[in-house]
N, C-alpha and C positions, 0 to 999 in steps of 0.2 A: 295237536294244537287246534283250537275252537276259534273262530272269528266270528263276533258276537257284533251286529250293525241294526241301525234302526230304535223302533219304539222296543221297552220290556217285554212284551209278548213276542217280540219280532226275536229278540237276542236269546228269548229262551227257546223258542223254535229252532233257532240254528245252531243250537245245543244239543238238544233232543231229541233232532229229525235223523241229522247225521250216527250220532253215539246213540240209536233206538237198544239196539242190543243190550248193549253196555250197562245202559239205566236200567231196563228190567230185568237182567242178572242181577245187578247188586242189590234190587230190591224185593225180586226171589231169594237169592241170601238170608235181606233181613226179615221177608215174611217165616223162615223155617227157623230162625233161631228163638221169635216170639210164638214160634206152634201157635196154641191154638187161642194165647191171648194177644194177637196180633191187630183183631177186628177193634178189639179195647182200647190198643197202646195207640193208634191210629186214630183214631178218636179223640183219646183225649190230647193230642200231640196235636191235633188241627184246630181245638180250643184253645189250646195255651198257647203254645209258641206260633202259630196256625193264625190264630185269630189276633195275637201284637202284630207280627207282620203284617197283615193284611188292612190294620188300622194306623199303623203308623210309621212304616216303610212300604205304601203299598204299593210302588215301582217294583220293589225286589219280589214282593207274590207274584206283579203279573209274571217277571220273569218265569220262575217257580211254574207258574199257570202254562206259560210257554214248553217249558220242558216238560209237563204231565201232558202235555195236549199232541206233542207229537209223537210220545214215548209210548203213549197210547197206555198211561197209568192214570188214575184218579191222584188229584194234587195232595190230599191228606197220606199218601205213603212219600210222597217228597219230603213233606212238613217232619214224618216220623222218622225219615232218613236223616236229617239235618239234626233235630232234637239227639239222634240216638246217638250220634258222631260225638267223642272228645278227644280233646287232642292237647298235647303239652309239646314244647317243647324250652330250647337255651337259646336266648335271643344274646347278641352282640352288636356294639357299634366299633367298625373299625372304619377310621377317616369318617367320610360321611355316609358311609354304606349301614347297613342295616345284614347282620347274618343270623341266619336261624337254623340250628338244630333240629331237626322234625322228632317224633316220637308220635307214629301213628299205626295202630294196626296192620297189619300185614295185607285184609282185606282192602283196606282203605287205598293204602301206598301204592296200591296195585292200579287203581281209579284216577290217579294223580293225573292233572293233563293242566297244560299251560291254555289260556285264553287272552283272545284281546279283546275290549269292551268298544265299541261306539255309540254314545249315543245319540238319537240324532236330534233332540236339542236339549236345554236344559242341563247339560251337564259335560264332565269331561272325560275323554279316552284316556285309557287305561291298560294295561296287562295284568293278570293275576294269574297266580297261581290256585288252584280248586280242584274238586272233583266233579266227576265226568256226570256227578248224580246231583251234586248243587247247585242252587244259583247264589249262595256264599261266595268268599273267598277265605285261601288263609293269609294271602298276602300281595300287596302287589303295589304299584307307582302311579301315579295320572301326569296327564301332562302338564302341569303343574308344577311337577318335581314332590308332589306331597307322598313318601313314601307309608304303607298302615300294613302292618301285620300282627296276626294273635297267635301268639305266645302260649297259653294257656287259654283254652275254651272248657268250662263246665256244664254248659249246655241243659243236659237232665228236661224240666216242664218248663224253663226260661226260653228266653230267644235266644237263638246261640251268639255270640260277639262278632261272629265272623259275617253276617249279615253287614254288622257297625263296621268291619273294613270295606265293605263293597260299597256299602253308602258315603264315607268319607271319601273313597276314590273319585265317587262320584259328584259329589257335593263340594268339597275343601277345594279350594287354592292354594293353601299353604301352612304350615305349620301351626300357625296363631289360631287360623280360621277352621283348622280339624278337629283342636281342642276342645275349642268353645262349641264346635259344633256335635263335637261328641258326649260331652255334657248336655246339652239341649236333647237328644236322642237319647240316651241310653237313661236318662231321668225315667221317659215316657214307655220304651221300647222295652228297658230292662237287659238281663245279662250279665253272669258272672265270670272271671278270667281275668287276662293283663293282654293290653294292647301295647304297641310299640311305634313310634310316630317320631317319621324325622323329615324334615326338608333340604333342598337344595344348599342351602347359607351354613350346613355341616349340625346345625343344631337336633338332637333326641329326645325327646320324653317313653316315660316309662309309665303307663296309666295301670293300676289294679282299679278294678270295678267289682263290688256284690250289690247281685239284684240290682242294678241300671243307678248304682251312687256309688262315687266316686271314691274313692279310699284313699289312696294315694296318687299323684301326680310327680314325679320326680325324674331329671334331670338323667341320662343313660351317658355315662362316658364311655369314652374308646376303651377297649380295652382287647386281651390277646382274641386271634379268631380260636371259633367255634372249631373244637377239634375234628367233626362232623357236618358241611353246615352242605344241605339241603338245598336252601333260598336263599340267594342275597339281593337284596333291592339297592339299587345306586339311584339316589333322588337326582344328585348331578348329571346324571347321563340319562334320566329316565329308564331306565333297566331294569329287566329282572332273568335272573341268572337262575338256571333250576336242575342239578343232579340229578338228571331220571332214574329210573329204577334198573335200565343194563348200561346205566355207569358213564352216558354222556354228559355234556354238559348241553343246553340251551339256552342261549342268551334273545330277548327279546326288548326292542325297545318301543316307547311311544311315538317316537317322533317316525318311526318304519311304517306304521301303518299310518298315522295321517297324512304321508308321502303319498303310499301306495291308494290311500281312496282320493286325494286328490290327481291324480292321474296318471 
């Protein structure tokens, strides 16, 4: 688990600094499987998705910045880590919870680690779930009760979606206001996939997005759980519930950690 406090560069640092190993394995990994056009993919991954981030979510670069700075990587193999990642899975709403099926590489699954976000002003605390090499998430609650997870990320020379979960954690109050605010962002930001967005008062939406416009917006009912599920987010309880990889469960909430930094 990551405990992530202070400004963006602060939270990617105590990412980074801790999990140094960690992030430059996985992106030893991904330099050998791009051989020798690595220098290329990396390049143009710090133009494209590289260069929206950094103009129009550019809180989550400094993060990003934060984790390259202590992992002691250049931030464009961050940028090309995140680009290269997709990920699907089966999203469900049972009561007011949020469950998600994951469907992710076996490299990847391995990288999974729970975080909690603070930040120290401008925005709200949070848990998510990520990998140990993003400053993304794929899912997670604020203390809001605004629960956002992706479902489907296409990522490729786009911004990945999963960026738009960590900023609505960060950003939204609540269900109405993650929407509207996800439309305003992903307009400018871009990214293709389906988001999943539910609050406290039990209500879901089910958002598909290509290329940062909207496709559909539609209503998520209850329905049977995920015969697999990975994640569950409870907006009601501020939680997030996360299946590790040797078969525990972890439950985390928001309201734990702005207990424990208030004293």
């Amino acid at each position: 688990m990551i405990r992530a406090a202070g400004a963006p560069v602060e939270q990617g640092a105590a990412q980074g600094g801790p999990r140094r190993a960690e992030v430059r394995g996985e992106l030893e990994r991904l330099r050998a499987a791009y051989a020798g056009g690595f220098g290329k993919a990396r390049r143009r991954a710090l133009r494209a998705a590289g260069r929206r981030l950094s103009r129009h979510l550019p809180q989550h670069f400094e993060r990003l910045e934060g984790i390259a700075r202590e992992a002691g990587v250049p931030p464009a193999w961050l940028c090309l880590a995140e680009a290269h990642a997709r990920l699907s899975g089966r999203v469900r709403r049972e009561e007011s919870a949020l469950r998600l099926s994951l469907d992710l590489p076996a490299e990847l699954r391995e990288r999974l680690v729970a975080r909690r976000s603070r930040p120290d002003a401008g925005g709200f605390a949070s848990v998510e779930l990520t990998c140990v090499h993003w400053a993304s998430a794929i899912g997670g609650v604020n203390s809001r009760g605004l629960a956002v997870l992706c479902s489907e990320d296409r990522a490729g020379e786009q911004l990945p979606l999963r960026f738009l979960v960590q900023e609505l954690l960060l950003r939204a109050s609540g269900l109405d206001a993650g929407l509207e605010h996800l439309r305003r962002r992903a307009r400018y930001a871009g990214g293709s996939g389906t988001l999943a967005l539910a609050g406290p008062a039990g209500a879901a939406r089910l958002v598909e997005i290509e290329a940062g416009r909207v496709l559909a917006d539609r209503a998520l009912e209850p329905g049977p759980p995920a015969p697999r599920c990975a994640l569950r987010l409870d907006p009601r309880r501020r939680s997030l519930a996360w299946s590790d990889r040797a078969g525990g469960l972890l439950e985390l909430r928001v309201e734990d950690e702005e207990k424990a930094a208030d004293g």
